[in-house]
VOGU-3710 file (C-alpha; in Angstrom, 3 decimals, decimal comma):
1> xxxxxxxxxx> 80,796/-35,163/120,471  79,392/-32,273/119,775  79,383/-32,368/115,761  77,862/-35,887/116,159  74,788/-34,949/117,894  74,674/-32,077/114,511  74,525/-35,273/112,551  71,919/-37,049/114,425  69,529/-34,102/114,071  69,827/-33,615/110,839
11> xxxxxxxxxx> 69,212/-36,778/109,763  66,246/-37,142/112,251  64,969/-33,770/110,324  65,299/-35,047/106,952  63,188/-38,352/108,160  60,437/-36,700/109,458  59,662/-34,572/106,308  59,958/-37,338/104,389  57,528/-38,969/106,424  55,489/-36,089/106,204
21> xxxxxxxxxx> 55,689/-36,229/102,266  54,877/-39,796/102,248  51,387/-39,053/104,415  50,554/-36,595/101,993  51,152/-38,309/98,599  49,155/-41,328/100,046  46,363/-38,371/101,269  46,226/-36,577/97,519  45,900/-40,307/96,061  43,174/-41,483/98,418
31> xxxxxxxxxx> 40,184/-38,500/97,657  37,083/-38,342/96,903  37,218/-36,268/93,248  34,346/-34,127/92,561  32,789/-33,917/89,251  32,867/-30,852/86,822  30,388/-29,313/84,204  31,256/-30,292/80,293  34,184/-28,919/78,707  34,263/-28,295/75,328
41> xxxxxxxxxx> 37,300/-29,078/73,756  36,031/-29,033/70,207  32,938/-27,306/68,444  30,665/-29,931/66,030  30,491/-28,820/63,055  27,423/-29,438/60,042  29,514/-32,656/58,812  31,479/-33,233/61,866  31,350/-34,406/65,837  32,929/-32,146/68,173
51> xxxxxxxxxx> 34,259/-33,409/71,790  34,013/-32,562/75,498  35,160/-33,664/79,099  34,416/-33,475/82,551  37,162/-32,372/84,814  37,701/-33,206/89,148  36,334/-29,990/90,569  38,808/-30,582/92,951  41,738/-31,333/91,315  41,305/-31,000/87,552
61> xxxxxxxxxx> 41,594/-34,460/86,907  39,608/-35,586/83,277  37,640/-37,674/84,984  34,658/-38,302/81,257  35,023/-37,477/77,850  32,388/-37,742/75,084  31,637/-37,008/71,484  29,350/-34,244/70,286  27,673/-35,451/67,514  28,061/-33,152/64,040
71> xxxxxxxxxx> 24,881/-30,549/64,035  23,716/-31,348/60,741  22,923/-28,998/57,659  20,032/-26,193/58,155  18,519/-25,723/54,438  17,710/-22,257/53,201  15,561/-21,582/50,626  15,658/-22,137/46,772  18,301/-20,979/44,818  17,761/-20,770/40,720
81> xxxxxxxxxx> 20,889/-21,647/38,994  19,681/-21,828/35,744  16,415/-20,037/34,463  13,919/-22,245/32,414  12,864/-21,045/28,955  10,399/-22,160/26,811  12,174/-25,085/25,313  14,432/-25,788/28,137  14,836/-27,159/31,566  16,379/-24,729/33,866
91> xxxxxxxxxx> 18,282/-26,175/37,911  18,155/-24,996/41,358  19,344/-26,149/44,624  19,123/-25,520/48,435  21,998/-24,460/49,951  23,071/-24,617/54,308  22,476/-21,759/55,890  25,493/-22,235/58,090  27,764/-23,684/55,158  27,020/-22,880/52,555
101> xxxxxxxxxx> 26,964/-26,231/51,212  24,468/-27,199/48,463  22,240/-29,991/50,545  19,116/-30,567/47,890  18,883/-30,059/44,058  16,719/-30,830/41,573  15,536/-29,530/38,023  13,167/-27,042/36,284  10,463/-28,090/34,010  11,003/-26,028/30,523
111> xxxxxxxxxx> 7,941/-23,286/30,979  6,732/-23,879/27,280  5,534/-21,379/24,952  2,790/-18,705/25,725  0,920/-17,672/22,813  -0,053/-14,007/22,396  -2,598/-12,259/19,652  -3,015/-13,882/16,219  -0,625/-11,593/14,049  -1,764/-11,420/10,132
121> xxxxxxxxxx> 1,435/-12,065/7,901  -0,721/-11,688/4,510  -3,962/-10,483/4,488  -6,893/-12,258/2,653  -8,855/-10,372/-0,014  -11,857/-11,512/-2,031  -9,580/-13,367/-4,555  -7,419/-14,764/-2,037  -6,628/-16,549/1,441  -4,420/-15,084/3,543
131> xxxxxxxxxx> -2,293/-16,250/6,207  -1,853/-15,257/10,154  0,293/-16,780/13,105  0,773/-16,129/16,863  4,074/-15,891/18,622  5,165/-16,963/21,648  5,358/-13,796/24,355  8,617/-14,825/25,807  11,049/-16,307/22,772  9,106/-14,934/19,809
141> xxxxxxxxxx> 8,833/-17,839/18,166  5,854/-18,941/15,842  3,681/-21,187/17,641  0,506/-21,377/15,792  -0,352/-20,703/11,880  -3,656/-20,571/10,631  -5,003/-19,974/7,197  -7,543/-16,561/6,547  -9,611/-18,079/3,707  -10,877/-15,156/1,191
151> xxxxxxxxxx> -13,880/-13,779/1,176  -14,841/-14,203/-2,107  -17,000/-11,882/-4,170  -19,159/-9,464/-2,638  -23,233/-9,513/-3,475  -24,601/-6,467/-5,633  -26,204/-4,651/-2,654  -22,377/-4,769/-0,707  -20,604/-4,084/-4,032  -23,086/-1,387/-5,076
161> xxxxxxxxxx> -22,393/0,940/-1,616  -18,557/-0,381/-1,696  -18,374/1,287/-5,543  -20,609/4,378/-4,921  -18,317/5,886/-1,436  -15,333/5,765/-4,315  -17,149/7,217/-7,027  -17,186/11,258/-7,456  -19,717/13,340/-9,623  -16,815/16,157/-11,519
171> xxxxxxxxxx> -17,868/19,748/-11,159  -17,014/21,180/-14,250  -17,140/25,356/-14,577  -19,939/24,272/-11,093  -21,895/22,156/-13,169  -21,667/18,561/-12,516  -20,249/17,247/-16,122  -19,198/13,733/-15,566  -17,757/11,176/-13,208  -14,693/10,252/-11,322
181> xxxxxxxxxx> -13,040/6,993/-8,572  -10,589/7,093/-6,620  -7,255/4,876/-7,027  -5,124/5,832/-3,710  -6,413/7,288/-0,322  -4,266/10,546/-1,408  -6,692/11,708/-3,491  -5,685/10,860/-7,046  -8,701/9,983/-9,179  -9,376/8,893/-13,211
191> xxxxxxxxxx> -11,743/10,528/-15,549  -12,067/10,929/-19,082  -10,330/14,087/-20,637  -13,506/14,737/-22,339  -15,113/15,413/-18,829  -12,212/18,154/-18,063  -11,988/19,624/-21,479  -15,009/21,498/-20,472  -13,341/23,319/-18,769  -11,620/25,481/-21,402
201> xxxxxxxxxx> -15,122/26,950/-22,703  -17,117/27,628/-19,292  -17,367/31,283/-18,558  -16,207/30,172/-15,005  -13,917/27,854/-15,656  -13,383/25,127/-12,115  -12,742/21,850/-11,582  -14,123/20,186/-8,475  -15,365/17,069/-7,573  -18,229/16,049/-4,921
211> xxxxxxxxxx> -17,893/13,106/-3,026  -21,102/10,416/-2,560  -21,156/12,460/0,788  -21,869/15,725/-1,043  -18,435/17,214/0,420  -16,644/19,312/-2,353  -12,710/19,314/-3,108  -10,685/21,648/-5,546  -8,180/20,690/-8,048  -4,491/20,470/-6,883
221> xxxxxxxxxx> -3,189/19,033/-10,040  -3,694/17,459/-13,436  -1,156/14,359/-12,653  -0,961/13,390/-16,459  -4,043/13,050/-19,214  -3,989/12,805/-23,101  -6,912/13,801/-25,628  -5,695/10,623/-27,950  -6,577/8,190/-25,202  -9,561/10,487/-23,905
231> xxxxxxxxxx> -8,311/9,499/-19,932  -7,017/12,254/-17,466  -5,133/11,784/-13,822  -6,079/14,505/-11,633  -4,831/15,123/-7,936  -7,564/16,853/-5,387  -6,570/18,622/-2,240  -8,094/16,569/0,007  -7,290/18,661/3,391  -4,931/15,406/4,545
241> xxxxxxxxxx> -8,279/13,322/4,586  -7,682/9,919/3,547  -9,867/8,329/0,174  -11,478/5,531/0,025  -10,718/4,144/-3,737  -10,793/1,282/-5,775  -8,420/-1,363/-6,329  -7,219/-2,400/-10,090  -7,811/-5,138/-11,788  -4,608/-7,088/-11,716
251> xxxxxxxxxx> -5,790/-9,318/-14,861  -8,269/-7,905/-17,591  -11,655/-9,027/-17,992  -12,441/-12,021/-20,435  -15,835/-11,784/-22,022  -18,709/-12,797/-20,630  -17,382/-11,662/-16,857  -19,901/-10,242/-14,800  -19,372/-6,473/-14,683  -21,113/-2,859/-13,104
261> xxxxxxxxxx> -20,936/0,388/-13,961  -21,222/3,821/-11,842  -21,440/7,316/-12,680  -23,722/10,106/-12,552  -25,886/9,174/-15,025  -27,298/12,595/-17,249  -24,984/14,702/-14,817  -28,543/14,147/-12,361  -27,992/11,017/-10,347  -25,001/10,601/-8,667
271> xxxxxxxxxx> -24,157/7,194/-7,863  -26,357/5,580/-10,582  -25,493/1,912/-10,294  -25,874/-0,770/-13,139  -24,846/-4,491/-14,338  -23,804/-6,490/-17,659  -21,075/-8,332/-18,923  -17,909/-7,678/-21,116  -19,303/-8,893/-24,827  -15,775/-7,999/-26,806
281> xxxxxxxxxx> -12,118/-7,604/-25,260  -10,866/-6,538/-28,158  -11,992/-2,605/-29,167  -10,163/0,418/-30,244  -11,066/3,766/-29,452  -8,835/6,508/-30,510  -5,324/4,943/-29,376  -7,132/3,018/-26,540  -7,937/-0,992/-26,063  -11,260/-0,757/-24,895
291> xxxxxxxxxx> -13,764/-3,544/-23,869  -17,333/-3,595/-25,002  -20,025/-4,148/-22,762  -24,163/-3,636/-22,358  -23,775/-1,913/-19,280  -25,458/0,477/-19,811  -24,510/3,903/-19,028  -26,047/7,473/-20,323  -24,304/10,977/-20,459  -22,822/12,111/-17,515
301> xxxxxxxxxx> -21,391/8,180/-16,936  -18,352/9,092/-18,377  -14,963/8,581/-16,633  -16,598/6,806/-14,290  -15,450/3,278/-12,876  -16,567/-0,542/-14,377  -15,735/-3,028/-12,100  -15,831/-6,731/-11,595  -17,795/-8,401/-8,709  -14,821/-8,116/-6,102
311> xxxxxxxxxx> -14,810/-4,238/-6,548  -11,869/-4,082/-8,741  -11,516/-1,578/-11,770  -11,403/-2,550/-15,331  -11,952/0,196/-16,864  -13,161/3,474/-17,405  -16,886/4,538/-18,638  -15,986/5,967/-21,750  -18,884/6,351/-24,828  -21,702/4,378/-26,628
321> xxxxxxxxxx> -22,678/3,611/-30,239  -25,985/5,170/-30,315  -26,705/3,687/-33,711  -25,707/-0,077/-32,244  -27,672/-2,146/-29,388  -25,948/-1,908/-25,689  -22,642/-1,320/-27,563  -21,151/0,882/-24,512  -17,404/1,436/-24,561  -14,869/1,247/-21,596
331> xxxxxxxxxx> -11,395/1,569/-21,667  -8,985/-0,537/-20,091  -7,421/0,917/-17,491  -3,726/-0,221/-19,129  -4,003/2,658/-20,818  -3,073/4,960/-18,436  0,555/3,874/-18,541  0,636/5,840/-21,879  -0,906/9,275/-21,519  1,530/11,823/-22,777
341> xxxxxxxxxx> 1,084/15,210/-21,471  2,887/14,629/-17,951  3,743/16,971/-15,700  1,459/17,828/-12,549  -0,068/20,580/-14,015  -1,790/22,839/-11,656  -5,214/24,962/-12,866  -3,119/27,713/-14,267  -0,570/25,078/-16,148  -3,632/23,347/-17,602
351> xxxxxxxxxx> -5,203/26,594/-19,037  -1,936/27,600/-20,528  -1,581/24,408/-22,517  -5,337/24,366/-23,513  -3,980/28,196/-24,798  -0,727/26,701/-26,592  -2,117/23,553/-28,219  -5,148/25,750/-30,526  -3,173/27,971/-31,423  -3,116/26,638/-34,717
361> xxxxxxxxxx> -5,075/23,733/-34,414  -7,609/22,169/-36,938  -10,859/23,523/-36,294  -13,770/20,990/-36,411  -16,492/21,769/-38,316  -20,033/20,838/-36,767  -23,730/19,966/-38,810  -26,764/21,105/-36,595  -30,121/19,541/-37,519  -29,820/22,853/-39,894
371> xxxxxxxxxx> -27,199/21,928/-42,036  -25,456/25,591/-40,459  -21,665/24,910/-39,964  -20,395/26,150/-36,336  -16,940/25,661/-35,058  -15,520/24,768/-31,611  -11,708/23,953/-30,787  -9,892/21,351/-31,472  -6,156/19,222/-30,479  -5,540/18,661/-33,727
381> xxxxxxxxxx> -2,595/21,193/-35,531  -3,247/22,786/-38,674  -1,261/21,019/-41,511  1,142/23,874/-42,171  1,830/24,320/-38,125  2,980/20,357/-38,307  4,794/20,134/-41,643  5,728/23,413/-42,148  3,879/24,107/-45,864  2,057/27,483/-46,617
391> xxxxxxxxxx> -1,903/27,438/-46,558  -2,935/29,149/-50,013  -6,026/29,874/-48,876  -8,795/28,968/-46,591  -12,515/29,536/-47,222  -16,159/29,209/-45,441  -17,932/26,567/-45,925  -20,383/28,605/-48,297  -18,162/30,730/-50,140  -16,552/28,883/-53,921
401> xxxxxxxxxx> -12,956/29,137/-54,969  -13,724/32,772/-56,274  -14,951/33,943/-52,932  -12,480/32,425/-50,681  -9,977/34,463/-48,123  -6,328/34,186/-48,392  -4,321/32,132/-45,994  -4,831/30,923/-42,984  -8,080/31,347/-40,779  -8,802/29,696/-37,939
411> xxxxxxxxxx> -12,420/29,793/-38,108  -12,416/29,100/-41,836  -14,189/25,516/-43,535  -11,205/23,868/-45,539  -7,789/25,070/-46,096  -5,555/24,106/-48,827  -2,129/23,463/-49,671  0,063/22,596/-52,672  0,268/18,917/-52,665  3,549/17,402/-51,588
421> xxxxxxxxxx> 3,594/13,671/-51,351  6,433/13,621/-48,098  4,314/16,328/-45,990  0,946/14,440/-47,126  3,086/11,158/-45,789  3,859/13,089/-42,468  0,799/14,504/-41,577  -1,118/11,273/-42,158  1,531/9,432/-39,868  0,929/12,786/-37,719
431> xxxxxxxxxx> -2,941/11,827/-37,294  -2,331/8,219/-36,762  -0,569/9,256/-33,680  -3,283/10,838/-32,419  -5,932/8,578/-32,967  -6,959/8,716/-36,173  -7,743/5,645/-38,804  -7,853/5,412/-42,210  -11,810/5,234/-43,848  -11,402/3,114/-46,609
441> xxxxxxxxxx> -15,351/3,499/-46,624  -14,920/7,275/-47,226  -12,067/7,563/-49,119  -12,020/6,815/-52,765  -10,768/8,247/-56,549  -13,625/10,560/-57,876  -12,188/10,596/-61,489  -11,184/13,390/-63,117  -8,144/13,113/-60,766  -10,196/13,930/-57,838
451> xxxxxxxxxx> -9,097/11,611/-54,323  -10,565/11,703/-51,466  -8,648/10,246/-48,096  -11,014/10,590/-44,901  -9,120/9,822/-41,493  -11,936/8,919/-38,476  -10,638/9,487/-34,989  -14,027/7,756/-32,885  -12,779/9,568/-29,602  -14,978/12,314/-30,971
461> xxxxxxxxxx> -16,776/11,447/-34,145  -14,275/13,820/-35,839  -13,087/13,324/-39,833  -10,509/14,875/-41,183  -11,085/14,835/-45,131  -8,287/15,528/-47,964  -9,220/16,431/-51,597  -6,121/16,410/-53,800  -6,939/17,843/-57,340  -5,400/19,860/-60,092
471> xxxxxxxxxx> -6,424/23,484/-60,604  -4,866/25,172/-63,580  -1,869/22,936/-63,370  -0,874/23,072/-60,345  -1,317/19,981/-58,095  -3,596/20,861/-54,801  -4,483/19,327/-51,080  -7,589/20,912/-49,760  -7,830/19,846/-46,184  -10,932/19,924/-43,810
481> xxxxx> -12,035/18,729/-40,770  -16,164/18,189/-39,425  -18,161/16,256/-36,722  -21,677/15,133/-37,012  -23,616/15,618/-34,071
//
């Protein structure tokens, strides 16, 4: 009995809780739910939607859900990826500033070329054009060429002060002896040797030359010269000042060009300017080609410049025929590539050589109006110093065979040899070298076997005459040399 009313209690327990569960699953379905903020369950991104949901307050149900719609790209600024040059395009793009991601691109225009200053690649001269270009500043490449046309010849008033500021007056022993120009802005300048040779007999012997400024320079050096060819090089210390000078002629005159002379004419007026034209192309002087001109020119001219219309030399003021009409002489500049006595002689040098060379030279023999012989120095060597024969005898000018010294003398009239047809041979050859040309005018048999041979060097109006004869049977040169003056 007892364990029967157990079983009824239990059972009525487990009835009532499960009536008691029932109540309260029907309560928790039956509510009112309350509604939640946004969840997000996934962040948007710039290319893609995100989500969210709404949750019961009370009981956490999802009660909404949604889509967050992708934020889009944010653009940052310009970025180059390639750089435009002058010939090509260059790219750049716009990147998100969240992503990275390029969003925007587009190209460069090519920048083109920027010309800078006109650059001159050959420069024009009075002869002819030149040329010039301009470059671009960025690449370097030629953009623009243009053609710098010559400027032709200049007019005689230009050409007359373009001449003159390369011209020098030569200060000889400080006397002004002759003239000078400029060929280099070191300096070096062409004269005749003539001009310089006075030199040797000035009690105080110099060499300087004044500029058209009136500025005086000294002698460095003798760069080369030659008495044959009458033309000397000389170097001036110039104190690093750069000289104005005169081009050369590239081509040689033809005759009949248009030519001007400058010099200081009668060693008085520096800077004397005159005009004329080349009348012969084809002259001699000593061992020079010369050109002939009536440009005229007077004594103190000499080794000064002749030049054509575009300021160019052509030669070098030289001499005149006094007993022809405007019959100047000018020698081609060509002929300095053959001077002979090199060596960059300084004063000193040059003095010792003057010293050396008439030693035993061939004195020439001068007339005065009086007919009364003098003697000065000369380049030539004595006939026995070249060939090697004895000199019998020499003898003045006024004294007869019977009177005469013996041997040698240098300030004797003739001198004379026993004839020997090999040394004659030499010695002539000897003077040809040097300038000299055979006067077929002068020369001649005088009978009785008496000849006469007269070599004529016009450098310096100088003869040197040979008598060959036979004195009490023995065969006999007699050698002499004069000037007439």
């Amino acid at each position: 009995m007892k364990s029967m009313m157990q079983t009824r209690n239990l059972r009525y327990l487990f009835l009532t809780l499960l009536v008691i569960a029932c109540i309260c699953a029907l309560s928790a379905c039956t509510h009112q739910h309350a509604m939640g903020e946004w969840i997000v369950d996934e962040e948007p991104t710039c290319k893609e939607a995100g989500t969210k949901h709404i949750a019961c307050a009370t009981c956490g149900e999802v009660m909404l859900t949604d889509s967050i719609p992708a934020t889009g790209h944010t653009e940052g600024g310009w970025i180059v990826d390639t750089e435009p040059t002058c010939m090509a395009g260059g790219a750049r793009h716009i990147a998100c500033a969240t992503c990275g991601a390029a969003v925007r691109s587009e190209q460069i225009a090519a920048t083109g070329h920027t010309a800078g200053d006109w650059i001159v690649e050959t420069a024009a001269t009075q002869k002819t054009e030149g040329t010039k270009y301009r470059a671009c500043t960025a690449c370097g490449e030629r953009v623009e060429s243009q053609t710098i046309p010559c400027t032709g010849p200049m007019d005689s008033v230009a050409l007359a002060a373009y001449v003159q500021e390369r011209t020098v007056s030569m200060v000889i022993g400080g006397q002004t002896n002759g003239t000078g120009f400029f060929i280099d802005e070191n300096g070096t300048l062409v004269t005749n040797f003539h001009v310089i040779d006075n030199v040797f007999y000035s009690s105080t012997p110099s060499i300087e030359v004044e500029l058209s400024s009136g500025a005086r320079y000294s002698l460095e050096y003798v760069v080369k010269f030659d008495p044959a060819y009458d033309l000397a090089v000389l170097k001036i210390d110039t104190k690093s000042m750069k000289t104005p000078y005169l081009p050369i002629a590239e081509e040689e005159a033809v005759t009949g060009t248009k030519v001007y002379a400058c010099g200081a004419a009668l060693g008085l007026i520096a800077g004397n300017f005159t005009d004329g034209q080349i009348s012969s192309v084809s002259h001699r002087y000593g061992l020079a080609d010369s050109y002939i001109s009536n440009t005229a020119i007077s004594g103190g001219n000499s080794g000064g410049p002749l030049v054509n219309a575009y300021g160019e030399v052509l030669g070098v003021s030289t001499a005149g025929y006094t007993y022809g009409e405007n019959l100047n002489i000018f020698l081609k500049m060509s002929n300095l590539e053959n001077l002979r006595v090199t060596g960059n002689k300084t004063f000193s040098d040059l003095m010792q050589w003057f010293s050396f060379e008439t030693r035993d030279a061939l004195n020439k023999f001068v007339y005065d109006d009086g007919y009364t012989g003098s003697y000065y120095n000369s380049f030539i060597h004595a006939y026995h110093d070249e060939v090697g024969a004895t000199c019998l005898y020499s003898s003045d000018e006024f004294l007869d065979y019977w009177g005469h010294d013996t041997g040698y003398n240098s300030m004797m009239y003739y001198y004379t040899y026993e004839y020997d047809k090999d040394e004659y041979a030499q010695y002539a050859a000897y003077l040809k070298s040097e300038g000299y040309n055979y006067d077929e005018s002068l020369s001649g048999d005088e009978g009785n076997g008496v000849y006469i041979d007269v070599y004529y060097n016009d450098v310096d109006d100088s003869y040197i005459e040979f008598v060959t004869y036979t004195w009490n049977g023995q065969r006999l040169l007699q050698l002499d040399m004069f000037v007439f003056s």
